[in-house]
Kinemage of the C-alpha trace (Angstrom):
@kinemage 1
@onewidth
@group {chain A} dominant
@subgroup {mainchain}
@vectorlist {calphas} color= white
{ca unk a 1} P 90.318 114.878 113.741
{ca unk a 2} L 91.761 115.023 110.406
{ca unk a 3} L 92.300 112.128 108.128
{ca unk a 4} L 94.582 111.538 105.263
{ca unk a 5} L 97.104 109.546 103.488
{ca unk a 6} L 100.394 109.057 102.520
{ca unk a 7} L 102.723 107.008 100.372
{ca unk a 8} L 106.762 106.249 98.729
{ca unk a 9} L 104.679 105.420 95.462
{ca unk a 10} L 106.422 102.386 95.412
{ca unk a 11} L 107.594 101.182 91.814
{ca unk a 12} L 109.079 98.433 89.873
{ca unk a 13} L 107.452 96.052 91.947
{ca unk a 14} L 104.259 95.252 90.786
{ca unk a 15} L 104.216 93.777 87.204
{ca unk a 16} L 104.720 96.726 84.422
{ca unk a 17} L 104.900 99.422 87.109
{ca unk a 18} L 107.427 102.159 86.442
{ca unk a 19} L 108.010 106.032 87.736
{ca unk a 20} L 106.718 107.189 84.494
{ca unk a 21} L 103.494 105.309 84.772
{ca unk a 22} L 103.594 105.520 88.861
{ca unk a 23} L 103.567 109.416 89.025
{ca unk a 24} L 100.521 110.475 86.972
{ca unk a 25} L 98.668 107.569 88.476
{ca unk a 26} L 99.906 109.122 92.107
{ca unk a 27} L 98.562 112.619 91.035
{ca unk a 28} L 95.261 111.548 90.381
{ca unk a 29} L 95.022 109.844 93.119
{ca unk a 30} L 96.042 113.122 95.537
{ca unk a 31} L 93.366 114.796 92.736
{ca unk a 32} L 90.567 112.573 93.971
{ca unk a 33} L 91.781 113.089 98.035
{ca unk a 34} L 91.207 116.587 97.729
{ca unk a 35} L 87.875 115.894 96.098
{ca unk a 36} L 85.938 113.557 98.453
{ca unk a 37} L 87.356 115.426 101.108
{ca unk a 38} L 90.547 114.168 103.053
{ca unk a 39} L 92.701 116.673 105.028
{ca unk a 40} L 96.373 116.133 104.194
{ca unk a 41} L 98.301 113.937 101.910
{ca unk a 42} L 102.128 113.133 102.330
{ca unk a 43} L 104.909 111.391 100.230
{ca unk a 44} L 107.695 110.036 101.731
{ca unk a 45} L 111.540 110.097 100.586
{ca unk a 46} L 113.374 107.286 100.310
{ca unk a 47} L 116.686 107.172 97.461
{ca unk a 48} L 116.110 103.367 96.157
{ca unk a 49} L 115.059 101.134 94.130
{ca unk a 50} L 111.248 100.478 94.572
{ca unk a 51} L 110.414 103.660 95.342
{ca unk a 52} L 109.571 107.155 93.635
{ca unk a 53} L 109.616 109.902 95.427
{ca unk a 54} L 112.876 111.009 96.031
{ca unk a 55} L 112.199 114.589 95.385
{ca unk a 56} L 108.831 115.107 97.047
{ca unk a 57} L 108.269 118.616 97.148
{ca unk a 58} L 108.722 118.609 93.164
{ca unk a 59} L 105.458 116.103 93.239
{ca unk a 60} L 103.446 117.823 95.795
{ca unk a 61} L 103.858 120.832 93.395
{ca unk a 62} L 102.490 119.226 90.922
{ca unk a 63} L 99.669 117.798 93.382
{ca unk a 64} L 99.427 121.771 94.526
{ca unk a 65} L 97.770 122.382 91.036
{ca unk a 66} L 95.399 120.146 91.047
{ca unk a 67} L 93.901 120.511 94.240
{ca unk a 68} L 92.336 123.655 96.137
{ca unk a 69} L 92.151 122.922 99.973
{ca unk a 70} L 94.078 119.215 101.041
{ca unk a 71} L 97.360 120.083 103.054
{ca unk a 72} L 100.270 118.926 101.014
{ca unk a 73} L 103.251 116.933 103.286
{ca unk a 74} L 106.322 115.218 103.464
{ca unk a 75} L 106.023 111.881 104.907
{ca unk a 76} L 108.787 112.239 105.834
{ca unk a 77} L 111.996 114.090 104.662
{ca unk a 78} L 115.249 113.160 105.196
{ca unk a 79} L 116.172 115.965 107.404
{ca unk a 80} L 120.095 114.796 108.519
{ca unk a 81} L 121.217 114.225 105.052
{ca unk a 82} L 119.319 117.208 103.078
{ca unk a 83} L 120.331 121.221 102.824
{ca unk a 84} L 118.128 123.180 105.661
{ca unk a 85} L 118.156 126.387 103.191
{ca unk a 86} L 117.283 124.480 100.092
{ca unk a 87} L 114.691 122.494 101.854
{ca unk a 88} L 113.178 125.350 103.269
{ca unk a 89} L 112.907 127.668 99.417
{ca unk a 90} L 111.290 124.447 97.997
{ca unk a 91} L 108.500 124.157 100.684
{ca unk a 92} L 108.297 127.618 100.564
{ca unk a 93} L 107.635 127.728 97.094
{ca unk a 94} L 105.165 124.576 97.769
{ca unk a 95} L 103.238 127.265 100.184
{ca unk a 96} L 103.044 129.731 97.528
{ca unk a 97} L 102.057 127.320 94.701
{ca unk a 98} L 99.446 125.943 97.568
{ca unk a 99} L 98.590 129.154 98.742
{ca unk a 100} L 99.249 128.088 102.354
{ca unk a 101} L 98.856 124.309 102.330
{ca unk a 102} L 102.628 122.986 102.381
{ca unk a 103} L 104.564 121.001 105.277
{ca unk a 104} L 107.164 120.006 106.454
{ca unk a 105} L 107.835 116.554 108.705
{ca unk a 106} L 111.276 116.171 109.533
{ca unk a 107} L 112.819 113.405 110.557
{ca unk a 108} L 115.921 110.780 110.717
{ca unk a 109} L 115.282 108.548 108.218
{ca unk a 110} L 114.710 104.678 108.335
{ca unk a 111} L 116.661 103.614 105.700
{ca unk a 112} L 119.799 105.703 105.236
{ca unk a 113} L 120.686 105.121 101.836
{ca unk a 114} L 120.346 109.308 100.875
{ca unk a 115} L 123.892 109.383 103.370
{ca unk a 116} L 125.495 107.762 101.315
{ca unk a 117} L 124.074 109.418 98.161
{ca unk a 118} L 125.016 112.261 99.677
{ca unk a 119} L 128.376 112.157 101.129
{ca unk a 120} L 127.320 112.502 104.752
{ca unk a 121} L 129.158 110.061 107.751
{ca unk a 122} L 126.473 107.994 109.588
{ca unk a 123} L 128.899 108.227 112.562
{ca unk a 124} L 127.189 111.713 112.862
{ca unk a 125} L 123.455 110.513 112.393
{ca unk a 126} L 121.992 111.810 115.439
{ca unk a 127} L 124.338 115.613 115.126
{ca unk a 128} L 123.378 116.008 111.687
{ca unk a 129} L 119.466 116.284 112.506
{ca unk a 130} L 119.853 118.358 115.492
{ca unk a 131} L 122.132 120.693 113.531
{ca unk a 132} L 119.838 120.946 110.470
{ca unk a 133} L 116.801 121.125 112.708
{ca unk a 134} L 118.015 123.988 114.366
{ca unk a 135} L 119.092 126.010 111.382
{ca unk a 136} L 115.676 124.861 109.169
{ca unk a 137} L 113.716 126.519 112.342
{ca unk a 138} L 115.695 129.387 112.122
{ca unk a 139} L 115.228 130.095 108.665
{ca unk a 140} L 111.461 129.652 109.203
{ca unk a 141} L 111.730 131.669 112.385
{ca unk a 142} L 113.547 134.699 111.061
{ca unk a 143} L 113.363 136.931 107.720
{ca unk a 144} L 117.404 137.470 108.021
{ca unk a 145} L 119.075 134.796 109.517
{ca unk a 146} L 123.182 134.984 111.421
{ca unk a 147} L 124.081 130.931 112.661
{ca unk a 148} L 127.419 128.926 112.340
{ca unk a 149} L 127.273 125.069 112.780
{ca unk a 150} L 130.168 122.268 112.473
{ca unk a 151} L 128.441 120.706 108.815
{ca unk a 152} L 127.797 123.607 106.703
{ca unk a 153} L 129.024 127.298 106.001
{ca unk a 154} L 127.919 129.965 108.190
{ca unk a 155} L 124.944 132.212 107.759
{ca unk a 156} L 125.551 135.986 108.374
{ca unk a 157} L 122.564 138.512 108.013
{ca unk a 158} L 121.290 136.490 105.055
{ca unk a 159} L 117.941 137.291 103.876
{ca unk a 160} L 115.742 134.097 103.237
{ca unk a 161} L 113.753 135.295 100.628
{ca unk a 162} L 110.476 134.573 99.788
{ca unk a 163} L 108.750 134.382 102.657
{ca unk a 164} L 105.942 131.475 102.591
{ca unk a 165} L 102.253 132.395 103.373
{ca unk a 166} L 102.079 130.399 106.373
{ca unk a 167} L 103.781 131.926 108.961
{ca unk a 168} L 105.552 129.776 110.399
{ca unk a 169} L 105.419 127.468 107.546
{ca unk a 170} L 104.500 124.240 109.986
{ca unk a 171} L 107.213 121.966 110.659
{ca unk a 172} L 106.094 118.393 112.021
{ca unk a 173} L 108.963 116.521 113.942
{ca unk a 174} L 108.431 112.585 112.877
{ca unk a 175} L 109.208 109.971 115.456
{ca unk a 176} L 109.584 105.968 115.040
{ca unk a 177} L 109.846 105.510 118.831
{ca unk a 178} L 112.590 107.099 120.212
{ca unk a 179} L 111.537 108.224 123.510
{ca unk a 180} L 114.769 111.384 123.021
{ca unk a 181} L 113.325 112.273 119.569
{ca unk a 182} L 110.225 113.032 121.759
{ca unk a 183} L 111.279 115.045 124.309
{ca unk a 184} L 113.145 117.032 121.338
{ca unk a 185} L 109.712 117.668 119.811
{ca unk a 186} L 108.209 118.737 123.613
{ca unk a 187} L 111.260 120.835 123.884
{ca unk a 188} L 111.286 122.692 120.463
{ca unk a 189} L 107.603 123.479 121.133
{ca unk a 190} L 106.888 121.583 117.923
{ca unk a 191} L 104.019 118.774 116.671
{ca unk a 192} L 105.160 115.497 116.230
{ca unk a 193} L 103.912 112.366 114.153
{ca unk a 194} L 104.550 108.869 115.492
{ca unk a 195} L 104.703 106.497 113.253
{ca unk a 196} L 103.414 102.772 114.379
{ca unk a 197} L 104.411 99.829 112.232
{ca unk a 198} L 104.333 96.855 114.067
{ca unk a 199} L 103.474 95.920 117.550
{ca unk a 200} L 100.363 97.164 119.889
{ca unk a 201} L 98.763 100.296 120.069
{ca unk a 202} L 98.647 100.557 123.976
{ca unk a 203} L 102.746 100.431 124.010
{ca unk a 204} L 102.729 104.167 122.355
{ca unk a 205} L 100.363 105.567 124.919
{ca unk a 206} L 103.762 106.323 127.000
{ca unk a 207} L 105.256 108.123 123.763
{ca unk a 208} L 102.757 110.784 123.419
{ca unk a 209} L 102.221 111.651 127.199
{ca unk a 210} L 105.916 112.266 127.264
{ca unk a 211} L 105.569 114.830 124.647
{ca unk a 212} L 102.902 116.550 126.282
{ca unk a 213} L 104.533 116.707 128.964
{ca unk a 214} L 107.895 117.641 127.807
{ca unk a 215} L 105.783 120.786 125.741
{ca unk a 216} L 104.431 121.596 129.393
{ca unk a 217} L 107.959 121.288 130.866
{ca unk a 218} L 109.455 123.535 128.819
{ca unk a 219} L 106.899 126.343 128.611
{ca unk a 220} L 104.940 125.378 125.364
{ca unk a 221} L 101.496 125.421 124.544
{ca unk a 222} L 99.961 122.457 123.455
{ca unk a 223} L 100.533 121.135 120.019
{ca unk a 224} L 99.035 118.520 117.585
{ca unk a 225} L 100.065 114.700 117.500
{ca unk a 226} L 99.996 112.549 114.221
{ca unk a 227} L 99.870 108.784 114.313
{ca unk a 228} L 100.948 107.617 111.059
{ca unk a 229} L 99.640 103.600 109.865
{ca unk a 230} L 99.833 101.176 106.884
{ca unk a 231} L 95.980 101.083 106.264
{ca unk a 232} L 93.941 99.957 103.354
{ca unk a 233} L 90.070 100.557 102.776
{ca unk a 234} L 87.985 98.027 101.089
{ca unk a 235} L 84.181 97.833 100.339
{ca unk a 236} L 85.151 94.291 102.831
{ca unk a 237} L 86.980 93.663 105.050
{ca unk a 238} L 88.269 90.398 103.496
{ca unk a 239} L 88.854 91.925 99.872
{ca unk a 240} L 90.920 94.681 101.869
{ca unk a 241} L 93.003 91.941 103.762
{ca unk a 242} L 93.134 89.963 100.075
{ca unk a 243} L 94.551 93.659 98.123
{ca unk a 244} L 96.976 94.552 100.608
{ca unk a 245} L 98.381 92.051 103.076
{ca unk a 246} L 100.196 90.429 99.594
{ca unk a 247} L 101.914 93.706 98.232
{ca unk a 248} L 102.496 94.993 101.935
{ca unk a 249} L 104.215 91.408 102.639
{ca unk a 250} L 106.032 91.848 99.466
{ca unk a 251} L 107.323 95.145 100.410
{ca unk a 252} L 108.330 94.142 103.895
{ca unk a 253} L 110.089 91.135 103.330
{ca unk a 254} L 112.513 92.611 100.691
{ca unk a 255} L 113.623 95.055 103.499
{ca unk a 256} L 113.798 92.034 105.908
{ca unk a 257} L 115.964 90.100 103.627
{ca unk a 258} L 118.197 92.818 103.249
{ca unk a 259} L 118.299 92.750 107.283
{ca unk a 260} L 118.235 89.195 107.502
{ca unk a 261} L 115.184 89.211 109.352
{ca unk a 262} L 112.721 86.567 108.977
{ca unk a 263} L 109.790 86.909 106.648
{ca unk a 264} L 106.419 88.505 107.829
{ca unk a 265} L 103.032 85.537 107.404
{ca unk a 266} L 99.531 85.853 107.505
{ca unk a 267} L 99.204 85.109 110.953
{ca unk a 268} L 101.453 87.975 111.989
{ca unk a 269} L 99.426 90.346 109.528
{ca unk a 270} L 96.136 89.135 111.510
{ca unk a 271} L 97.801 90.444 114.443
{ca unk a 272} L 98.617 93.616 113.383
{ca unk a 273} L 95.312 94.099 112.150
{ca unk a 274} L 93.186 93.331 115.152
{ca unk a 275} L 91.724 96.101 117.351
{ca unk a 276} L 94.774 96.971 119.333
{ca unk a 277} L 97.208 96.051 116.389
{ca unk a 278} L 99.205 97.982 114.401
{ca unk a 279} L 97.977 97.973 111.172
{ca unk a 280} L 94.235 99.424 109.987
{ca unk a 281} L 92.818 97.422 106.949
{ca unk a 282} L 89.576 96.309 106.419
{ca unk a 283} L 86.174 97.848 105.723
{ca unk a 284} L 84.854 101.308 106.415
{ca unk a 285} L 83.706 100.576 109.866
{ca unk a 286} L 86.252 98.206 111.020
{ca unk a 287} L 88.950 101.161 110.180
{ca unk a 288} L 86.554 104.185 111.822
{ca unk a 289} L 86.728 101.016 115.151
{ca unk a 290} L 90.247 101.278 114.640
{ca unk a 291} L 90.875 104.794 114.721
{ca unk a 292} L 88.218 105.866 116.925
{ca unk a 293} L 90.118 103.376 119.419
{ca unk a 294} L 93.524 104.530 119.256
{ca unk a 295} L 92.002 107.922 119.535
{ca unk a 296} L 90.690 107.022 122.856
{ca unk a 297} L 94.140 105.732 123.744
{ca unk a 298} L 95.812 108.419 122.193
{ca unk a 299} L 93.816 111.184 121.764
{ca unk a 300} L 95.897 112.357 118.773
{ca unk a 301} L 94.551 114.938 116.026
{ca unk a 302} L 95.450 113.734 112.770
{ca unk a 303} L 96.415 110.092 111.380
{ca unk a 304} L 97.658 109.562 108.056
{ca unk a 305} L 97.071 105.828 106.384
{ca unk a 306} L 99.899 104.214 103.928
{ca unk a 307} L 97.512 102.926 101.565
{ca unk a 308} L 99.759 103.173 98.568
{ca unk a 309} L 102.264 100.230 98.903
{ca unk a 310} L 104.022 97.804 96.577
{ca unk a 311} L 101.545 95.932 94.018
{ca unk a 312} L 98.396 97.495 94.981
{ca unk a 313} L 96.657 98.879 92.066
{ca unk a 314} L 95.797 102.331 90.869
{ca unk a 315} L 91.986 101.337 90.919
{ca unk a 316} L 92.160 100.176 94.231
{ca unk a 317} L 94.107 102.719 95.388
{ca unk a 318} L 91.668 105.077 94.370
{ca unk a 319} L 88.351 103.114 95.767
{ca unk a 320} L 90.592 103.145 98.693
{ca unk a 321} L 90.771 106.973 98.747
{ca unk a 322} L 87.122 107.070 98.001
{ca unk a 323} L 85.971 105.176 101.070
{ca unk a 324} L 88.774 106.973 103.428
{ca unk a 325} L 87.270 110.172 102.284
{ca unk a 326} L 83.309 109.401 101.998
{ca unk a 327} L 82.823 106.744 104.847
{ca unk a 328} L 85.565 106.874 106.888
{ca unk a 329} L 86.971 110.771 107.110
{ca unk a 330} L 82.944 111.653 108.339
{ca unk a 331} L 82.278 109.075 110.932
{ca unk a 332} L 85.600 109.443 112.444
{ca unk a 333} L 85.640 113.408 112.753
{ca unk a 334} L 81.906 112.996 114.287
{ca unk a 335} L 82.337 110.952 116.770
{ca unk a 336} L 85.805 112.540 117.826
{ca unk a 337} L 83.835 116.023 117.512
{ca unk a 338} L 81.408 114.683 119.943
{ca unk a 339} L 83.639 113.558 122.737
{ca unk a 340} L 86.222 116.386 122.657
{ca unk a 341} L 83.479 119.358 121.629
{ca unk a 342} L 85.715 120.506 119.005
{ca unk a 343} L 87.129 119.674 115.912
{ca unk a 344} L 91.374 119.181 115.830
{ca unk a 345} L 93.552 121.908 114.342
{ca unk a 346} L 96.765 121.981 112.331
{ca unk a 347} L 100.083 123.572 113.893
């Protein structure tokens, strides 16, 4: 199985914290991923305030430099409201830069504040993805590419140059828990990543046999699933509840207000974070428990932990890391290499 992490690198929300300061701090801690070991490291887009990574594939550049074999994500991008052609040179140039580690999750968007930012009509939420999808897998697809569409200007015989090393550059479809965004993946042949934030584990169990079923329906061959959690590793699992239950709350309840949803407590957080909850914080072996049991529920290939969020800080971030990649990453890839007889492998 492959382990890794992701993150928004939230800012301004923690006291002092800023993009400037945020950034670096975020690139070591990718640095020190690749070091002790992790697979894959993502950044997510979001275009508001709290958050800095509204351009990720100009940070996972960066990341690209300092690292020599950790995959390099989005987490996710904003697929309906972004340029498929643009989208595609910049991870393309991410693969080069990489030398074959980029990719590409694509998905709707939870917060939808880059439609307005970018003149797109939410009335078309759902056309504008599968428009763009189709067009970004062409472009990936073909070396000249000839398509028309209702939201852009057509394509004739246009040559999408350069190519990336990976070929096909992989392109991850990421799901919240639409059961139609599932069969999409299944039907397009591609991975998918379901991302779990609240509720039980056994509830998505439904979610991933209907991809791999769709995938057999349509004449696919089997493809990797991603299970994507907020997760935090501590050398406890008390100091890990005590780090990030405060800036995750924090984080969570500014979105609720916005929503006017009530505010998230402790004893919902101690819910999430029991065995078949959604949420994997603690100590080393409480979080190889958790994983190792939604693999047996799941039997998924990769999961990614959002252990950068809100307040927590750089230092603990990066003990964080250290445990996910020296006590966690190995326990969790034996054991899973024991019951299935082989190690997972990316699209």
């Amino acid at each position: 199985m492959e382990i890794g992490a992701f993150t928004f690198a939230d800012v301004a929300v923690g006291p002092g914290v800023d993009a400037a300061q945020r950034i670096p701090a975020l690139l070591e801690e990718i640095a020190l991923a690749d070091e002790v070991g992790l697979d894959v490291f993502g950044l997510g887009e979001h275009h508001r305030p709290g958050f800095g990574t509204p351009a990720p594939a100009v940070i996972l550049a960066a990341a690209a430099a300092r690292t020599n074999r950790i995959r390099l994500t989005s987490a996710v991008t904003v697929l309906s409201s972004d340029d498929p052609v643009r989208l595609f040179e910049q991870f393309t140039a991410l693969d080069l830069a990489s030398r074959g580690r980029a990719e590409i999750m694509a998905g709707r968007g939870a917060l939808l504040d880059s439609f307005r930012l970018f003149g797109h009509d939410l009335g078309d939420y759902d056309a504008l993805f599968e428009e763009k999808l189709d067009l970004l897998l062409a472009l990936r697809a073909q070396d000249r590419v000839t398509w028309s569409g209702r939201f852009r200007p057509p394509l004739v015989d246009e040559p999408i140059v350069p190519r990336p090393v990976q070929r096909p550059l992989p392109v991850w479809l990421a799901v919240g828990g639409s059961p139609a965004s599932v069969v999409r993946a299944g039907r397009l042949g591609l991975p998918f990543a379901l991302g779990i934030l609240g509720g039980q584990a056994p509830q998505f169990t439904p979610l991933i046999d209907v991809h791999r079923r769709a995938l057999e329906h349509y004449g696919h061959e089997p493809q990797p699933v991603a299970v994507t959690l907020h997760g935090f590793v501590a050398d406890t699992s008390q100091a890990a509840a005590d780090i990030y239950y405060p800036a995750d709350a924090e984080v969570l309840n500014r979105i609720f207000a916005e929503r006017g949803i009530p505010p998230t407590n402790r004893a919902d957080f101690t819910a999430k974070t029991g065995l078949t909850g959604a949420y994997a914080v603690g100590s080393p072996q409480a979080v190889v428990e958790k994983i190792l049991y939604q693999h047996e529920l799941f039997g998924h290939d990769r999961v990614l932990l959002q252990l950068g969020i809100g307040s927590v800080p750089h230092r603990e971030l990066m003990r964080a890391i250290e445990l996910l990649g020296t006590k966690v990453a190995p326990s969790v890839r034996a054991e899973t290499t024991r019951l299935t007889g082989s190690p997972a492998t990316s699209p």
